[in-house]
Structures are given as structure tokens and as C-alpha cells.
N, C-alpha and C positions, 0 to 999 in steps of 0.2 A: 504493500500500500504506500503510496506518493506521503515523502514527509514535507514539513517547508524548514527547511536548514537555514541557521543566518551563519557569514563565517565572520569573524572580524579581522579587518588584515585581506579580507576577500577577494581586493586587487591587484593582490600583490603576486610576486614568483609562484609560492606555494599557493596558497588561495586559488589564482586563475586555473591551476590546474584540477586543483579540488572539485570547485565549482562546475566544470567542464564533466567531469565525470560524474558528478551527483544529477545535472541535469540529463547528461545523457542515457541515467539509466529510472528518469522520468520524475526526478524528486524539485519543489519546485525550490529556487535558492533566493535568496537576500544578502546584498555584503554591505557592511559598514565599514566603511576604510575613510582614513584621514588625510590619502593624498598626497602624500609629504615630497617637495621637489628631490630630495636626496635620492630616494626610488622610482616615482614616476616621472621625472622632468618637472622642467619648467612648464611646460606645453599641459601635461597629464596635473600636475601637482596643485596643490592650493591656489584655489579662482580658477583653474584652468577647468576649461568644459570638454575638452576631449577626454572621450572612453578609453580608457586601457586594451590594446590589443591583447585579443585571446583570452578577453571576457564574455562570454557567451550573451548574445541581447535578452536571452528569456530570463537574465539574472536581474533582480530589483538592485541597481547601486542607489546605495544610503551615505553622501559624502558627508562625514563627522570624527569628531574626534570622541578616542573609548573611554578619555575622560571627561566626556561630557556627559552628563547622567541624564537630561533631556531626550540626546539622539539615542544615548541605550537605550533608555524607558524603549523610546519608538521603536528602535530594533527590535527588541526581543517582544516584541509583540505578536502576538499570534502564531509563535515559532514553536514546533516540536523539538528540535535539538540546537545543541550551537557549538561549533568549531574554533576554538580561539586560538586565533593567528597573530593579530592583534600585539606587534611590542617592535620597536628600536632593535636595529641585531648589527653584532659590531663589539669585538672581544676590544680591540685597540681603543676607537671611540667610546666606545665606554667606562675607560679608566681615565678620561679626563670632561668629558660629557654627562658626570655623573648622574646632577640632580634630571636631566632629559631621560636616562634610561630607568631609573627608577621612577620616575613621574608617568610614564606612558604604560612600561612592564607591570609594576607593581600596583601603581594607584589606578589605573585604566584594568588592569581584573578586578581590583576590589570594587570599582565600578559599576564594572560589567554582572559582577555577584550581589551587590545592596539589588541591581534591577531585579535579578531573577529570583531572590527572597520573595518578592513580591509576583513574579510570573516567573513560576518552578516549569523545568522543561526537564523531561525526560532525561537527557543525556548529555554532560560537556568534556568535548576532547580537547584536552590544550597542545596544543606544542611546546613541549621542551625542550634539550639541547642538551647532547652526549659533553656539553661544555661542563654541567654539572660534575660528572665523576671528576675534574682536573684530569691528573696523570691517569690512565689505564691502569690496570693488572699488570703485574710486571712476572719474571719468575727469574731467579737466581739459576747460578752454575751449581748451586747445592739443590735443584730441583724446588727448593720449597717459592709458593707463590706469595707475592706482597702486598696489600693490597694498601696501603699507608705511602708510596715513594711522593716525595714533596722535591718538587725540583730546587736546587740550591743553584745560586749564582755561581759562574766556571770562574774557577780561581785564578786564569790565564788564558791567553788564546791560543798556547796548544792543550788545554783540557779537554776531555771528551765533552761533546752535546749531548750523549745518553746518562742513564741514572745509573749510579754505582751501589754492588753493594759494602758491604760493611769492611769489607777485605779490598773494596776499591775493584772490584770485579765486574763487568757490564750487565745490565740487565734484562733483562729479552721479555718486549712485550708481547702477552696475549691477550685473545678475546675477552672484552669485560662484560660480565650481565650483570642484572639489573642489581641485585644486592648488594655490589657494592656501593661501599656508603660514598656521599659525597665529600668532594675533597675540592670547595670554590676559590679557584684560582681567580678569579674577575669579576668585576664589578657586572658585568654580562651573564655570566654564570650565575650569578647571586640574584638576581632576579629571573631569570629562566626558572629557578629552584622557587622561588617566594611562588613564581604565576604556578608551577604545578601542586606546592604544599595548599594552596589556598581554592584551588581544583578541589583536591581529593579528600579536604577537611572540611570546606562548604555544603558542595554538591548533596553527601550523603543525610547532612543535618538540616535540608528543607527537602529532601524526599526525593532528590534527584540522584543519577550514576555520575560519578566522574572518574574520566581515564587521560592519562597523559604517555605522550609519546616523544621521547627522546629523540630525537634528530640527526644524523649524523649531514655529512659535505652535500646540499642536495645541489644538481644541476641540470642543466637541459636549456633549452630554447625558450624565450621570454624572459631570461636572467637581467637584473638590472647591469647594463655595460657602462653604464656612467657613475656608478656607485664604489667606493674606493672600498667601502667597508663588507660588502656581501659576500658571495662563496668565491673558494678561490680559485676554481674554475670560469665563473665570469672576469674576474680581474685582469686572470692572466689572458685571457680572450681581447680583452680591450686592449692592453697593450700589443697583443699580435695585429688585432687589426689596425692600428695605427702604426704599426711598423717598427715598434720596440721591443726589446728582449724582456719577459716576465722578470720580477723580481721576487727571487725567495728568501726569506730568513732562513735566521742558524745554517744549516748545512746541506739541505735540501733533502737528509735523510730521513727528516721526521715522517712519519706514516699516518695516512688517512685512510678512513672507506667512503668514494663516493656512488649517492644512490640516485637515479636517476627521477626527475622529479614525478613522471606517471608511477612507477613503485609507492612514493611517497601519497601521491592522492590517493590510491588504492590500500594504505593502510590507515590512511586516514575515516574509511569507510569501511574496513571490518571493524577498527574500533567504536564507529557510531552503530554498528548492527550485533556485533557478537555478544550476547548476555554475558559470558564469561571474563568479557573484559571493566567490567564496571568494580571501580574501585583500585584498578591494576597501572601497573607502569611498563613502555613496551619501549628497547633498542628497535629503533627503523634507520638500516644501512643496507647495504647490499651482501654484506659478508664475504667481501672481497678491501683487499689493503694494498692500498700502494705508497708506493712514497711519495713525495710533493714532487721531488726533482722529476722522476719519471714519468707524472702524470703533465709534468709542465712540456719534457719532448716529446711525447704523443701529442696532446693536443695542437703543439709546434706544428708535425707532421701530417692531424689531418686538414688544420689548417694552411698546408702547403705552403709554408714558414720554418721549414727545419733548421735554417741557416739562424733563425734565431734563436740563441742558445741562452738558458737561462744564464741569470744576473743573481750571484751566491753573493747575499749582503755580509754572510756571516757574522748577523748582531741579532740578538733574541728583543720579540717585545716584549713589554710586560702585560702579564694576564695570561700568552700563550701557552701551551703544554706542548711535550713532546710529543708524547706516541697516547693515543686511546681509538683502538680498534671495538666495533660491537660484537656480541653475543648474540647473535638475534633467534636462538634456538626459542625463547619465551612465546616468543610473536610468531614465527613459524608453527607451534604447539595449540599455541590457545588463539591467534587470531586465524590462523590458514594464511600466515602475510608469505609469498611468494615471489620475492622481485623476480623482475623477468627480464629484465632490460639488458641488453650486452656491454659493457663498457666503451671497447671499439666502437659498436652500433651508436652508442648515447654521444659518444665525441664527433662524430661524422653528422650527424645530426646539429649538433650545435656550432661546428663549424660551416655547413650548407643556411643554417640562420644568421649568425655573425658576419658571414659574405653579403647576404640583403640589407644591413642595417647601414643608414648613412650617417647616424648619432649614435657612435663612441666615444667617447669627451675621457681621454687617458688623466684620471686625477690621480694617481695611484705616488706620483712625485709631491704631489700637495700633500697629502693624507700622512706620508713620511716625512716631510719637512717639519709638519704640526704635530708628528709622535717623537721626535727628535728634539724638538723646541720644548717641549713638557720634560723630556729627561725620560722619556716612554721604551728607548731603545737602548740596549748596551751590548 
């Protein structure tokens, strides 16, 4: 039976895709999004009356901010569930952006929840962020696994980038699930954590489900290319198409999983259907890890740019973590979450997009100029 979904954040990367798939498997949607130039342009963003591409028409856009408790009330009106997208995302940015990231994250769900005290819906999925855990699971040369590594400042520039252990030994990360406890390295982190505690502590004591879904690198086609702070698969895109070398920190050995963002819509929608998951916390990645460096010359490559070879800054920012790969046996078990997406497939993809776009606006030099001027990098 046809639900009416509201998402907030709805216009956004993750959103347009959600929305796309809720509609097309007949459920009607509503998004409240704030518009903000930093994600949707100038053109897209605050006053601007153009739609965001690959938002579907049959979607009711609601332009508001999730701290306005006026535009909530109206949102969550007449809605069976709600999807909340809704927050600032940007680990660097928000160690000096602070009161913006907790004012939108933080105050914008408590918001979003005084509303629905008042009009209880069945179900809210938040999105979280594998930012949470900090560091990964690590496991030692003595077998035994860590789950406490706190990265410490390199005592020199020939120190290792990885965590050692106690014997000064390297540590070898593994898949992290969901039990391990958090470990907030960022001011990003710390509010990702507040919007999912305030999900799953709400939700249940006005009669509704809440479930939160950790996040890992999501990417694909509709990525913001003018946004210095988003995935780092869009970044390094922008700079390929404008015809610069990507910039990495640290060593370029650090390890991600990225998931492609239709996996992502698709588990966005077992967790608003599957009874089992109410009250529950789900890793959504691909289950697949690469390093930055490597994923930076692929994409080079299908971008038919290989001559452009990554730019090793060899300086860490602050807030980053090294290595945390997902677990996602949980969400495989109990939601049926299944990415399907090829990696190769998902870069050739977002390189055939990236070649149509005429606004790539490379700020990725500003964004580091102003995490350098705060004292953000070392």
C-alpha cells in the first residue's frame, strides 16, 4: 500500500536518489530541504527557483529550513514515515564551523522531533555516518582485536601514518560492526551520533520505530562538484575535470568503502519496511575497501585523465581517521541490504556525468587555504 514519505535533506545527493526510488515503486514523497548554495549552487540554493536535477516532478518540494519549526509542523503533516537527511556534512568544516553544524544537525532533529510529539508517524530513519566509530577495528601481530586505537599525533615525518601497537608494531585494520562503541573524533561525528541517539531515544517514547543507518563514502552521478567538503569521490572529480591533479592527505594509504548511491537509496527503504529493523543501527557500504590513492587513479583512468596523478599533501587534518572499513553482515541478515553496484561500473558512470557538467567550480585550494589558516592541518 502507497505511503507518503517526507525526506528532509530531500534535494540533496542522497535524498534525490531516495526519492526516485520511493516514487518509483509508487509511494507518494514530500522533501523539505533548505537549499543551501554550498550544495545546490547559486542558481539551485537560497531565492533560487530552479528544481534540482534528478528530482522527480511527482515529488512535493517544501523549501525550508529543519530549524524552522513552522515549515516542520507543515512537513510532517499528513506523513506516514520520514527519512532524515537533513544536516551540514563536512568532517574539516566542521571543526571550525562549529556553532552551523550543531545548529542544523543537532537543533534541526530536535526540531524535527518537538513536530512529531505532536504528529507520531510510524517510522524515522536517520542517517548517520560510519564517522561515528573514529578509528575502525584494528587487530594486532598478536592476533588479539582493538577496538579503543585513538590516533596520536606522528612524532616526525618519517613516523608511520598507521596505529601502532604497544610494542610499536602496525596494526591491520578490519571490518567494524555495529557494536563497537563510538570513538568521536569531530565535531561532524559528534553530531551525526547526537541526530541518531535522539532517533532511537524519541521515536520509541511517542509510539513510533526509529532506525539509523551509518553511512559509509557514498557516490555516483548528481554529486555536489562545487562543494569542497562532500564525498571524496566528487572532489576528486572536480578537480579532474578542470584539469588538476586530486589532492590527498596523509599518504594516500588510508582505506575506504565506497557505496554506490542507488545501494544507498535501497537500504534506505528496507529500513522504512522491514519490522525487524525498528529500534536497530545498520553499517550501509559496499563491503568492499580500497585505499584513497587507488581509488583517486581509477577514477583518473575512467575519467581519461590518467596523466593526472594524485597530489600526496602528506599533512593529516584534524577530525580525520585512518582506516574504518564496514561490517555490513547486520544489514545483509536483518534488512536483505544487497548492494549490487560494480565499482568499475559506478566510476564509468560518474565519469560519463562529470563529462556533461559545465559547473565544476574546483574550490578544493580555498577549503585548504581556510583549514591551514585555522591551524586544521599538520
Amino acid at each position: 500500500m502507497p505511503q507518503t514519505i517526507l525526506i528532509t535533506g530531500g534535494a540533496g545527493f542522497i535524498g534525490r536518489a531516495v526519492a526516485r526510488a520511493l516514487v518509483a515503486r509508487g509511494d507518494r514523497v514530500r522533501v523539505l530541504d533548505g537549499m543551501i548554495p554550498q550544495v545546490h549552487g547559486e542558481i539551485h540554493g537560497e531565492g533560487g527557483r530552479a528544481r534540482p536535477e534528478g528530482l522527480p516532478d511527482a515529488v512535493e518540494l517544501q523549501v525550508g529550513d529543519v530549524r524552522d519549526g513552522r515549515a516542520v509542523a507543515e512537513a510532517v503533516a499528513g506523513v506516514d514515515a520520514v527519512i532524515h537527511l537533513a544536516a551540514e556534512v563536512g568532517v574539516g568544516q566542521s571543526m571550525y564551523d562549529v556553532d552551523r553544524y550543531v545548529a542544523v544537525n543537532d537543533h534541526g532533529t530536535a526540531v524535527l522531533f518537538q513536530a512529531l510529539i505532536e504528529r507520531p508517524v510510524r517510522r524515522v530513519v536517520v542517517a548517520s555516518s560510519m564517522s561515528v566509530y573514529g578509528e575502525g577495528l584494528y587487530r594486532g601481530a598478536d592476533g588479539r582485536v582493538r577496538e579503543e586505537v585513538v590516533r596520536q599525533p606522528r612524532p616526525g615525518p618519517d613516523a608511520p601514518w598507521d596505529p601502532l601497537d604497544e610494542e610499536g608494531r602496525p596494526l591491520v585494520p578490519v571490518p567494524t560492526p555495529e557494536w563497537k562503541r563510538p570513538a568521536l573524533a569531530s565535531v561532524y561525528a559528534l553530531t551525526k551520533y547526537a541526530q541518531e541517539r535522539l532517533t532511537l531515544m524519541l521515536a520509541p517514547a511517542y509510539g513510533m520505530e526509529g532506525v539509523a543507518l551509518r553511512l559509509w563514502n557514498a557516490y555516483g552521478p548528481g554529486q555536489a562538484l562545487s562543494n569542497p567538503y562532500t564525498g571524496v569521490l566528487a572532489i576528486f572529480a572536480s578537480r579532474l575535470h578542470n584539469g588538476a591533479r586530486p589532492v590527498i592527505f596523509e599518504d594516500g594509504h588510508q582505506r575506504r568503502d565506497f557505496v554506490q548511491v542507488d545501494d544507498v537509496a535501497q537500504a534506505f527503504l528496507l529500513a522504512l519496511d522491514r519490522p525487524r529493523a525498528a529500534g536497530q543501527v545498520y553499517n550501509i557500504g559496499s563491503g568492499e575497501d580500497r585505499s584513497v590513492r587507488e581509488v583517486a587513479a581509477l577514477l583518473a583512468q575512467a575519467m581519461g585523465r590518467p596523466d593526472l596523478t594524485p597530489e600526496i599533501a602528506g599533512k593529516a587534518r584534524a577530525g580525520d581517521i585512518r582506516h574504518c572499513i564496514p561490517d555490513i553482515t547486520k544489514a545483509r541478515e536483518e534488512l536483505g541490504y544487497r548492494p549490487a553496484r560494480d565499482f568499475a561500473d559506478g566510476l564509468k558512470e560518474l565519469a560519463a556525468w562529470v563529462a556533461e557538467q559545465e559547473e565544476a567550480r574546483d574550490r578544493v585550494e580555498e577549503a585548504r587555504r581556510e583549514l591551514d589558516r585555522r591551524g586544521l592541518v599538520a
